[in-house]
Gaussian input, Z-matrix of N, CA and C with variables (Angstrom, degrees):
# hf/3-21g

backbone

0 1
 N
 C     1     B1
 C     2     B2     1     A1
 N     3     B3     2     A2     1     D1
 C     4     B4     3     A3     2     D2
 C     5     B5     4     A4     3     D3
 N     6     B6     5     A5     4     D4
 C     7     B7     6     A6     5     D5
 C     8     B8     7     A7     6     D6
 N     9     B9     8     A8     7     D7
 C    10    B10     9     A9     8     D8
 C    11    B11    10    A10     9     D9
 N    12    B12    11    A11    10    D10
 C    13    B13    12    A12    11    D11
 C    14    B14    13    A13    12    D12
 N    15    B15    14    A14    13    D13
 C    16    B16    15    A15    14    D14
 C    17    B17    16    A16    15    D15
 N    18    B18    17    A17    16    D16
 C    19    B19    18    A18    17    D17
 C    20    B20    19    A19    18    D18
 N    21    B21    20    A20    19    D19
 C    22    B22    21    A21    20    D20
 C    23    B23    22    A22    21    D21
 N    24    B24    23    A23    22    D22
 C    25    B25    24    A24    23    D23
 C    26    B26    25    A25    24    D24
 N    27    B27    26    A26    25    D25
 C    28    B28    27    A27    26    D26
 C    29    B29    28    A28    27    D27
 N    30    B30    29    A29    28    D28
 C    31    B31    30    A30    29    D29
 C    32    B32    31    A31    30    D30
 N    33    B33    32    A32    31    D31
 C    34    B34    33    A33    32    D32
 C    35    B35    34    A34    33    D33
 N    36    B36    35    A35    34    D34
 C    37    B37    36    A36    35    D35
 C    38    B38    37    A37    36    D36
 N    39    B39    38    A38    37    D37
 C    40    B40    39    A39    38    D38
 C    41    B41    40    A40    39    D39
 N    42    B42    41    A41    40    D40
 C    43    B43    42    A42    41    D41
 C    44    B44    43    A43    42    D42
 N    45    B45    44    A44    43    D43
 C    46    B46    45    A45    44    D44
 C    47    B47    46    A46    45    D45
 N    48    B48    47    A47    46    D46
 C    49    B49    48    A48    47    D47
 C    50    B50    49    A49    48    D48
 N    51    B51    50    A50    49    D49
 C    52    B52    51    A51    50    D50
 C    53    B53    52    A52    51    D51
 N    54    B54    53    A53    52    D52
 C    55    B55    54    A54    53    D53
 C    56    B56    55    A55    54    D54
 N    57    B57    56    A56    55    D55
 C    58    B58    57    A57    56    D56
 C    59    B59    58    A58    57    D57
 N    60    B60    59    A59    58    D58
 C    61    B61    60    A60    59    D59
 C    62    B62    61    A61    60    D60
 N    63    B63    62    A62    61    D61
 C    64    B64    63    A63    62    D62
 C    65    B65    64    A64    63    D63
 N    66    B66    65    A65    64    D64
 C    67    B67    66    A66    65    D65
 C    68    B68    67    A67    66    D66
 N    69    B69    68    A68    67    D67
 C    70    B70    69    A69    68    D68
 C    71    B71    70    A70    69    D69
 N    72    B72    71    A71    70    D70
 C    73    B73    72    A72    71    D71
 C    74    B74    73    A73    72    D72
 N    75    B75    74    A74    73    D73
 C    76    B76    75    A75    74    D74
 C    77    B77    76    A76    75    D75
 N    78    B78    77    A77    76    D76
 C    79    B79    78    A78    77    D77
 C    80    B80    79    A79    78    D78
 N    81    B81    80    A80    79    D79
 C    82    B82    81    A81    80    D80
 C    83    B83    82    A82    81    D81
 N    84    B84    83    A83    82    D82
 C    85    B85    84    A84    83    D83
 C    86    B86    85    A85    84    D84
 N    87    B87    86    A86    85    D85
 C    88    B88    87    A87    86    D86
 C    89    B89    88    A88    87    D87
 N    90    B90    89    A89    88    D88
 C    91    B91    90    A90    89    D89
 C    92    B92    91    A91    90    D90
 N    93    B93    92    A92    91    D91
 C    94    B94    93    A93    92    D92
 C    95    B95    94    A94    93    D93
 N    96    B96    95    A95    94    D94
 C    97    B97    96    A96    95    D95
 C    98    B98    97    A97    96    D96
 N    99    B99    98    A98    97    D97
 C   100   B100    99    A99    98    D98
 C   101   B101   100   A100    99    D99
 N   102   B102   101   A101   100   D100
 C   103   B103   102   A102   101   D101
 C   104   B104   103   A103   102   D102
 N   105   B105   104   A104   103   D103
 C   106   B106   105   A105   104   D104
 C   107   B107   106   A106   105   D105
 N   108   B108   107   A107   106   D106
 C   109   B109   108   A108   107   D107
 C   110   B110   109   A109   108   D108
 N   111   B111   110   A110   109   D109
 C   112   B112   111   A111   110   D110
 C   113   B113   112   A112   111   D111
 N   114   B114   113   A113   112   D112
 C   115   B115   114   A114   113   D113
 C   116   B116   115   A115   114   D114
 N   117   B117   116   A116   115   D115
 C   118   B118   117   A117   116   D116
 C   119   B119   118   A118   117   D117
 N   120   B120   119   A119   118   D118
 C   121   B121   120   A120   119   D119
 C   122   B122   121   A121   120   D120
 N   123   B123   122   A122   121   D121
 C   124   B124   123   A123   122   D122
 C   125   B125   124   A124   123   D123
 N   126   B126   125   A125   124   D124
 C   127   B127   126   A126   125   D125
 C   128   B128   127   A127   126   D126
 N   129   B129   128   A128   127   D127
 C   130   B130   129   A129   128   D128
 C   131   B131   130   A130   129   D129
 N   132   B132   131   A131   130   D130
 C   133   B133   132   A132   131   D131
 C   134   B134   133   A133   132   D132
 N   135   B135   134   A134   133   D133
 C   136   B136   135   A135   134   D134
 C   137   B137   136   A136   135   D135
 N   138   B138   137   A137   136   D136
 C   139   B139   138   A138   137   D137
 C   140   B140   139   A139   138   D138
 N   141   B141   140   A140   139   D139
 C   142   B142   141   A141   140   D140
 C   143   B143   142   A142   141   D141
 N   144   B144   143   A143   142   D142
 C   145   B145   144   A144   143   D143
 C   146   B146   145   A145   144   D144
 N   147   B147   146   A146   145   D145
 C   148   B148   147   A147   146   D146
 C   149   B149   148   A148   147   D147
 N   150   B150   149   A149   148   D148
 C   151   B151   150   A150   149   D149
 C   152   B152   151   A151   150   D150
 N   153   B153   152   A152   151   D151
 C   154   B154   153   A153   152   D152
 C   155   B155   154   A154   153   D153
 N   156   B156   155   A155   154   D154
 C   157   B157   156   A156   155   D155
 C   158   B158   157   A157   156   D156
 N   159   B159   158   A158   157   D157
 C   160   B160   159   A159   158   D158
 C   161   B161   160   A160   159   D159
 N   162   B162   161   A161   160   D160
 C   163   B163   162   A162   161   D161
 C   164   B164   163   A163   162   D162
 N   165   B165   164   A164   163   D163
 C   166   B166   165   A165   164   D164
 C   167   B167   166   A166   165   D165
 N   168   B168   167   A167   166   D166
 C   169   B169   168   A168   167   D167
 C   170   B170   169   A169   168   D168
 N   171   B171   170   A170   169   D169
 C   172   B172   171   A171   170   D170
 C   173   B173   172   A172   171   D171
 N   174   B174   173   A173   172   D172
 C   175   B175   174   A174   173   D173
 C   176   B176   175   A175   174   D174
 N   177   B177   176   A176   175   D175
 C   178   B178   177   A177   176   D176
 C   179   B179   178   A178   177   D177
 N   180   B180   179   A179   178   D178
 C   181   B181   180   A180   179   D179
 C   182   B182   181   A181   180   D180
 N   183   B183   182   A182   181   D181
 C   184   B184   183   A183   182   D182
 C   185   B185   184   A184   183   D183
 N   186   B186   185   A185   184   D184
 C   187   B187   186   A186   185   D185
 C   188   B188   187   A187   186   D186
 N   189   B189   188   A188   187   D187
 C   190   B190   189   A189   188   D188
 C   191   B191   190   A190   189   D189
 N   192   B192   191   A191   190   D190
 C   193   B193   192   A192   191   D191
 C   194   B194   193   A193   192   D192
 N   195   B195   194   A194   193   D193
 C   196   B196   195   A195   194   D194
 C   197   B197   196   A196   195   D195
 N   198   B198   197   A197   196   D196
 C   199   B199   198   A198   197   D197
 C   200   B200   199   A199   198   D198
 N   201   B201   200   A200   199   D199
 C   202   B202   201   A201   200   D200
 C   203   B203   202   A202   201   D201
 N   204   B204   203   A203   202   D202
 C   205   B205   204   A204   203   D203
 C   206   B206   205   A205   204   D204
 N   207   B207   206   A206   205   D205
 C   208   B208   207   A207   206   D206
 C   209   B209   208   A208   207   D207

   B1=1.4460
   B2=1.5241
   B3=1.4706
   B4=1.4551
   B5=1.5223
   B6=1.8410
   B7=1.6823
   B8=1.5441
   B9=1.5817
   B10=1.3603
   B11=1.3023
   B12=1.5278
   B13=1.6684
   B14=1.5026
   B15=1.3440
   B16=1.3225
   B17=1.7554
   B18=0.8182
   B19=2.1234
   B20=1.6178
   B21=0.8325
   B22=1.7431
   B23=1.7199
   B24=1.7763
   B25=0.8197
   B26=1.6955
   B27=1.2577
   B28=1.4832
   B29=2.1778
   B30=1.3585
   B31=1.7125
   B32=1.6471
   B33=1.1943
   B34=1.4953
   B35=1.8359
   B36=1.6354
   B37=1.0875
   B38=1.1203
   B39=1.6966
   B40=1.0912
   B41=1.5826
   B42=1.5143
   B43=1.6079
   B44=1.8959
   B45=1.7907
   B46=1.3244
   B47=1.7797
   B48=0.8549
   B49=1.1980
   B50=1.5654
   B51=1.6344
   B52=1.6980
   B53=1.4581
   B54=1.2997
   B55=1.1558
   B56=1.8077
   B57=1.2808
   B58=1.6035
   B59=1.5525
   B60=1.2285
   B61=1.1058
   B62=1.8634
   B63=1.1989
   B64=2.1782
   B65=1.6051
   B66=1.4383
   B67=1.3975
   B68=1.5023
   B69=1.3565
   B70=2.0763
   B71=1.3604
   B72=1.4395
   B73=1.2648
   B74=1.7153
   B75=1.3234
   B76=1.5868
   B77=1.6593
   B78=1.3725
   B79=1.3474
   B80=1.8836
   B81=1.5627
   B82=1.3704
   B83=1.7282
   B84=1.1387
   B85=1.9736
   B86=1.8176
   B87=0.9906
   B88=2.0275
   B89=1.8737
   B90=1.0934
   B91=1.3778
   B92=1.8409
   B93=0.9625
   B94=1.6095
   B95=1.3118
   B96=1.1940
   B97=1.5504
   B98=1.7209
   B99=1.6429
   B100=1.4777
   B101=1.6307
   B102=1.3041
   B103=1.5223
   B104=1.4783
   B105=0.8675
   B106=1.9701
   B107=1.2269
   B108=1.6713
   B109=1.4416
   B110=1.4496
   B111=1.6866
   B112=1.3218
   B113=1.3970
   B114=1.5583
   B115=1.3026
   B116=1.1823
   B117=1.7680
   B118=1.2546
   B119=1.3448
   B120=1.2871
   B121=1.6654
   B122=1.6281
   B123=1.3542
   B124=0.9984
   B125=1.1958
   B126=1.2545
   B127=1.7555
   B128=1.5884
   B129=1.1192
   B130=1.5392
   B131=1.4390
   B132=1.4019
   B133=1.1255
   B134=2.0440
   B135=1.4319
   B136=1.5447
   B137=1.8274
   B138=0.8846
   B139=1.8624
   B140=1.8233
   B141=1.3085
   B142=1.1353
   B143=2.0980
   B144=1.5442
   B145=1.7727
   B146=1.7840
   B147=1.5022
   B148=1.2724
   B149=1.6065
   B150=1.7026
   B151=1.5584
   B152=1.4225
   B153=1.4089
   B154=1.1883
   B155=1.6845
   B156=1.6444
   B157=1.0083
   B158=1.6235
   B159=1.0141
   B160=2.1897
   B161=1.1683
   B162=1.3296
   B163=1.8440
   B164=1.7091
   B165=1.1861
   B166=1.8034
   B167=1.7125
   B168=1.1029
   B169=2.1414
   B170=1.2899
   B171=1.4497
   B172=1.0204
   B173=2.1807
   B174=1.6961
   B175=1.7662
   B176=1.7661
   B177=1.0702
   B178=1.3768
   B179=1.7886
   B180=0.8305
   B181=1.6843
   B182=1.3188
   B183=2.0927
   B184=1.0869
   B185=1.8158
   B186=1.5507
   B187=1.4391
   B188=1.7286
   B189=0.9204
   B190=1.6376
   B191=1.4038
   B192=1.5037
   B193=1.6835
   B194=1.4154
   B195=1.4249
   B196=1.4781
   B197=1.5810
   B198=1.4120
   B199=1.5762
   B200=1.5049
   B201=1.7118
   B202=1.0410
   B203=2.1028
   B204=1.5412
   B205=1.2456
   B206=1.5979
   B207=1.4251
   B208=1.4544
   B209=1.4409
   A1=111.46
   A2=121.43
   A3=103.08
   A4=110.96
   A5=111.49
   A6=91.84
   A7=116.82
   A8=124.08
   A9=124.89
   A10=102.34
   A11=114.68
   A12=111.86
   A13=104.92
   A14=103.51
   A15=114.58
   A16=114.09
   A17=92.80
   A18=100.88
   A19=94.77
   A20=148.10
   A21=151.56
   A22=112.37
   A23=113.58
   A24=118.64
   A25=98.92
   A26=112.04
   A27=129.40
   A28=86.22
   A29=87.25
   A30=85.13
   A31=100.68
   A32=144.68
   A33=140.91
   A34=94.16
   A35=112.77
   A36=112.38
   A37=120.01
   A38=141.82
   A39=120.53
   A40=141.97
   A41=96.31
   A42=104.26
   A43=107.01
   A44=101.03
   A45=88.67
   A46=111.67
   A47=115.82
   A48=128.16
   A49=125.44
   A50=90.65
   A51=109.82
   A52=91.91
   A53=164.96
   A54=132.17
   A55=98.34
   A56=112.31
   A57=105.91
   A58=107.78
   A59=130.88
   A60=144.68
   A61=120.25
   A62=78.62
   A63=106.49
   A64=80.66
   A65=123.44
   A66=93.67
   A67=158.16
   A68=84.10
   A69=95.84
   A70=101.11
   A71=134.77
   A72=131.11
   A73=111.50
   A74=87.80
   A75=100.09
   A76=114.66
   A77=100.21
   A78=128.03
   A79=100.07
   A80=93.24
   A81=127.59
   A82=107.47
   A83=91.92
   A84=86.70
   A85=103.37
   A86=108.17
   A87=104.79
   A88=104.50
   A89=96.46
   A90=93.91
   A91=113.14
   A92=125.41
   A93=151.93
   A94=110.12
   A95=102.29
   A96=114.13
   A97=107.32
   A98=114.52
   A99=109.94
   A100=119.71
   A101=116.71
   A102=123.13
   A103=124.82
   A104=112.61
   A105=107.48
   A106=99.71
   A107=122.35
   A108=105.14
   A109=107.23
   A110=122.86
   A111=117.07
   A112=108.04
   A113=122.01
   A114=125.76
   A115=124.34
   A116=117.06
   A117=118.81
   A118=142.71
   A119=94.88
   A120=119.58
   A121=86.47
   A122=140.61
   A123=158.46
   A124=105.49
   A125=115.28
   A126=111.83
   A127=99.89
   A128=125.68
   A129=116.77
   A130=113.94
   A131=134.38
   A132=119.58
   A133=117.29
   A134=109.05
   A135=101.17
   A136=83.26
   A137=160.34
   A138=167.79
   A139=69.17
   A140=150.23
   A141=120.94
   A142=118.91
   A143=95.41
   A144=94.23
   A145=84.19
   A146=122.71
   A147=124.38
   A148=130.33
   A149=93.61
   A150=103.69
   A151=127.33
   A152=105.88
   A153=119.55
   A154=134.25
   A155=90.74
   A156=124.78
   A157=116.99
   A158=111.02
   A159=129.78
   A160=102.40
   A161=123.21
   A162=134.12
   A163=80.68
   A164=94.55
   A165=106.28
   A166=103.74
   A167=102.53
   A168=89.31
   A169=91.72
   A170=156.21
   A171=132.26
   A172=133.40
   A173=71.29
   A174=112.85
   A175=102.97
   A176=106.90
   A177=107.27
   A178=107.07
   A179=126.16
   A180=103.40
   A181=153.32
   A182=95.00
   A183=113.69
   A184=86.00
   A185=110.16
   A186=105.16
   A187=117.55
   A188=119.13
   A189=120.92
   A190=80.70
   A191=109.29
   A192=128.99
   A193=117.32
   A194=115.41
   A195=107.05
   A196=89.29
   A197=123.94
   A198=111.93
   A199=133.25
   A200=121.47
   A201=131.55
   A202=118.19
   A203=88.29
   A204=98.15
   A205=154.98
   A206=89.52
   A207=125.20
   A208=123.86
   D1=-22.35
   D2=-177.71
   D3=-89.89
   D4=-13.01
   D5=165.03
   D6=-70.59
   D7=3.25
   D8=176.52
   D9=-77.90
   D10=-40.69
   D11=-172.84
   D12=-59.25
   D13=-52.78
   D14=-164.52
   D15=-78.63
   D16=21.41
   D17=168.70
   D18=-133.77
   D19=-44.05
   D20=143.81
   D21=-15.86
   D22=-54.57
   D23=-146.98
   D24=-115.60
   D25=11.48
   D26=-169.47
   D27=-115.34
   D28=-41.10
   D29=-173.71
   D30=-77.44
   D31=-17.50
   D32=177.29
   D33=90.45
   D34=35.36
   D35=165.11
   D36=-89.26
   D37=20.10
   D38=-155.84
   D39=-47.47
   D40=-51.31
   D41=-170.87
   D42=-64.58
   D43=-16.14
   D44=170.12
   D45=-94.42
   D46=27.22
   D47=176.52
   D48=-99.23
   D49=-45.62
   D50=166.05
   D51=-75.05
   D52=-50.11
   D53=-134.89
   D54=-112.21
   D55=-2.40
   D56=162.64
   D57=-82.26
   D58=-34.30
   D59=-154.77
   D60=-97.43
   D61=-13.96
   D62=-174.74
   D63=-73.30
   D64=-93.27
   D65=-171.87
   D66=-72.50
   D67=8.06
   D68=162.67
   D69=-71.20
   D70=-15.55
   D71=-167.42
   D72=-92.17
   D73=-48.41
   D74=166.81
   D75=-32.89
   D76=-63.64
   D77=-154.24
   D78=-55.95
   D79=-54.26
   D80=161.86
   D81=-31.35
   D82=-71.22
   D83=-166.60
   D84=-77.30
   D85=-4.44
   D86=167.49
   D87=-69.41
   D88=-39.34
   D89=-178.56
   D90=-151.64
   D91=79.59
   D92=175.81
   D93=-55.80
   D94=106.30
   D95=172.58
   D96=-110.24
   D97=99.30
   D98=173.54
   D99=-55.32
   D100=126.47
   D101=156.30
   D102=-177.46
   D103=177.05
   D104=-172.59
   D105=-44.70
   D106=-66.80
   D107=-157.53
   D108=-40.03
   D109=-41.48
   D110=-142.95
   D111=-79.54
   D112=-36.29
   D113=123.50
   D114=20.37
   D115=-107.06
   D116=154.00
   D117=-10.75
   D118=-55.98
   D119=-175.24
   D120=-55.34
   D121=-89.51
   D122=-173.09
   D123=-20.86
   D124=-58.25
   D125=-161.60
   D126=-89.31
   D127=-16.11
   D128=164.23
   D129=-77.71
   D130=-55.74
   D131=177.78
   D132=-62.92
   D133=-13.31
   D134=175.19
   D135=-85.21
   D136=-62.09
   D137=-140.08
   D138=-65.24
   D139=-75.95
   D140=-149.45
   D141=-93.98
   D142=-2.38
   D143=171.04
   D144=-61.73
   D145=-66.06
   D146=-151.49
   D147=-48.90
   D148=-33.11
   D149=158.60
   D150=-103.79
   D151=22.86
   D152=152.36
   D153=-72.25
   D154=-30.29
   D155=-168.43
   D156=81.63
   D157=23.13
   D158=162.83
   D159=-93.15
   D160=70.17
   D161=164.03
   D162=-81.20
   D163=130.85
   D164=141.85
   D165=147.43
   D166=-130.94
   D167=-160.69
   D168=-88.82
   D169=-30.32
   D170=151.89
   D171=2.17
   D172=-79.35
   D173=165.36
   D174=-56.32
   D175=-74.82
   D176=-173.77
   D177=-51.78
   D178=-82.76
   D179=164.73
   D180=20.53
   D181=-74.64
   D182=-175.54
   D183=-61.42
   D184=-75.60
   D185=-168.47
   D186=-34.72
   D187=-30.04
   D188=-165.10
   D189=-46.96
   D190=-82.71
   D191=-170.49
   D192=-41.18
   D193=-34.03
   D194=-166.01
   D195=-85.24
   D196=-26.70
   D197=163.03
   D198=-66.23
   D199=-29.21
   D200=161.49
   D201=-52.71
   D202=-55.04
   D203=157.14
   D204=-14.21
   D205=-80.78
   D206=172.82
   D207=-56.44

């Protein structure tokens, strides 16, 4: 899923990027498995709230985790 963000977010698709990606995340925080990919996952979908222009705790979040993560 994050080469989806990252061809989404290479195309200046973002917000359609967050909304393919909103529920892998969902799915994600029911049951959280720590590791790089998930990592990843995190800091690409916050890399496209931000050039979305959705800075705020959303954004801040994803990074918290993809730093806890990592």
């Amino acid at each position: 899923m994050v080469d989806v963000g990252r061809i989404l977010f290479n195309q200046n698709r973002w917000d359609e990027g967050i909304e393919r990606l909103r529920p892998v995340m969902e799915r994600w925080e029911r049951d959280p498995l720590a590791s790089a990919a998930a990592a990843r996952f995190h800091l690409a979908l916050a890399n496209l709230y931000c050039h979305a222009g959705r800075r705020g705790e959303d954004q801040l979040r994803l990074l918290d985790r993809a730093a806890e993560l990592g």
